[in-house]
C-alpha positions as CSV (number, residue, x, y, z in Angstrom):
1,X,-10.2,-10.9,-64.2
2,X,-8.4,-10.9,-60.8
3,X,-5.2,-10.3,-59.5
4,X,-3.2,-13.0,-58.9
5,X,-2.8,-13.9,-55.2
6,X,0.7,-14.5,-55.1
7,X,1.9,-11.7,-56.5
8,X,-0.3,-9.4,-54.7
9,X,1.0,-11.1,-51.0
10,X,4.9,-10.6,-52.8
11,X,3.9,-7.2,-54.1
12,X,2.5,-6.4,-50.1
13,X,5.4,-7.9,-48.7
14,X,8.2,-6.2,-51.1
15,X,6.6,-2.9,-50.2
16,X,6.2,-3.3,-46.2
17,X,10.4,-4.5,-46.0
18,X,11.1,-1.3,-48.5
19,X,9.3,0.7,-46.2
20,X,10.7,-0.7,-43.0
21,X,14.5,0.0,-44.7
22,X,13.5,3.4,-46.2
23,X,12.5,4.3,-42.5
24,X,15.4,2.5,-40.9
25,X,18.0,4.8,-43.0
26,X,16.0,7.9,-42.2
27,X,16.4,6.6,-38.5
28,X,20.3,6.3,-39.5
29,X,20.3,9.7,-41.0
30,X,19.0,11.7,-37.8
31,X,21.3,10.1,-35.8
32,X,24.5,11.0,-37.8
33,X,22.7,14.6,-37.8
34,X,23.1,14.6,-34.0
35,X,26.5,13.2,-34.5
36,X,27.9,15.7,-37.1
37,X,25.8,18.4,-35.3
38,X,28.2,17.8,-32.4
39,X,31.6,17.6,-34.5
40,X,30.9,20.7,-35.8
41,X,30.7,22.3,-32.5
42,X,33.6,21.4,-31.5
43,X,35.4,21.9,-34.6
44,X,33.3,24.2,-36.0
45,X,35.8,25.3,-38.6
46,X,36.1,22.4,-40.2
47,X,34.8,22.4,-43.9
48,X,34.2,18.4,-44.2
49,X,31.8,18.3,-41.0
50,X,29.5,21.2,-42.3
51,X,29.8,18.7,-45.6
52,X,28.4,15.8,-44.0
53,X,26.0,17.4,-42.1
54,X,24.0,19.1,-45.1
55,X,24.3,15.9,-46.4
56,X,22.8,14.2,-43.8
57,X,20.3,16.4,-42.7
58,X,19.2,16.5,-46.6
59,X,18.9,13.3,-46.8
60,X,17.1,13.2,-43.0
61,X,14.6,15.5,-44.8
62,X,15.6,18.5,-42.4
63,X,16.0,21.1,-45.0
64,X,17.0,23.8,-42.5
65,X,19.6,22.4,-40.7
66,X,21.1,21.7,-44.4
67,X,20.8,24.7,-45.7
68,X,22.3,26.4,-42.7
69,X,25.2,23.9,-42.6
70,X,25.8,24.7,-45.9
71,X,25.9,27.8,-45.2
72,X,28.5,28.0,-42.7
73,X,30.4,25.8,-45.1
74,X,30.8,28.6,-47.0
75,X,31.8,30.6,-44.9
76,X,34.5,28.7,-43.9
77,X,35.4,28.0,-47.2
78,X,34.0,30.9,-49.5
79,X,36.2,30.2,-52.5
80,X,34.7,26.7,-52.4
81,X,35.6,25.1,-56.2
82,X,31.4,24.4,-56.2
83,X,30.4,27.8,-54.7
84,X,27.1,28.3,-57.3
85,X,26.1,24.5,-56.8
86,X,25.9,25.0,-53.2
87,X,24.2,28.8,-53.2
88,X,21.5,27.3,-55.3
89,X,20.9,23.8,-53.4
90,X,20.8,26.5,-50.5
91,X,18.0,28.1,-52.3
92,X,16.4,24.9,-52.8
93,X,16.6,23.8,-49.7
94,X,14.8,27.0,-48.2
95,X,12.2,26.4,-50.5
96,X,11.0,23.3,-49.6
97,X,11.7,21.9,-52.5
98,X,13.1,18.5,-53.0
99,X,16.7,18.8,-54.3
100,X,17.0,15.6,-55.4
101,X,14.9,13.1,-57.9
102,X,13.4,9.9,-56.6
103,X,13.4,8.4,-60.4
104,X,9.8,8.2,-60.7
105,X,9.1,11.9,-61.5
106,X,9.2,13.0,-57.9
């Protein structure tokens, strides 16, 4: 029995725009790296730049610029309410290791 045409072209088209987006917000995510990157040297004291920059450089897939952000966020803010949270995603992060599930086991 064979596959059925139609869905197979939907099923190849559905994946080729979900990979266009996926690498359209990575694209998105390295450029508000850069941008938070530069915030935080001019105002590298502040807490909610260091925030956003983990965040985005997590989600950029650059694990060392998050985990160092992150770092410095604590040391800006060492009695931070989710001190443990962050020291362990820190470990993750220098690990390699994906901090966060895609859903399908991943």
């Amino acid at each position: 029995m064979g596959q059925n045409p139609t869905y197979l072209d939907a099923s190849q088209k559905a994946a080729a725009r979900t990979s266009a987006l996926y690498q359209k917000a990575v694209g998105a995510y390295g450029l508000a790296v850069k941008d938070y990157q530069q915030a935080s040297k001019l105002r590298p004291r502040n807490a909610v730049f260091l925030q956003e920059l983990a965040t985005a450089a997590e989600n950029a897939g650059n694990n060392t610029v998050a985990a160092n952000a992150l770092e410095r966020y604590l040391q800006v803010y060492p009695n931070a309410p989710q001190k443990k949270q962050i020291e362990n995603l820190i470990k993750t992060l220098r690990q390699g290791t994906p901090s966060v599930s895609s859903g399908n086991g991943g």
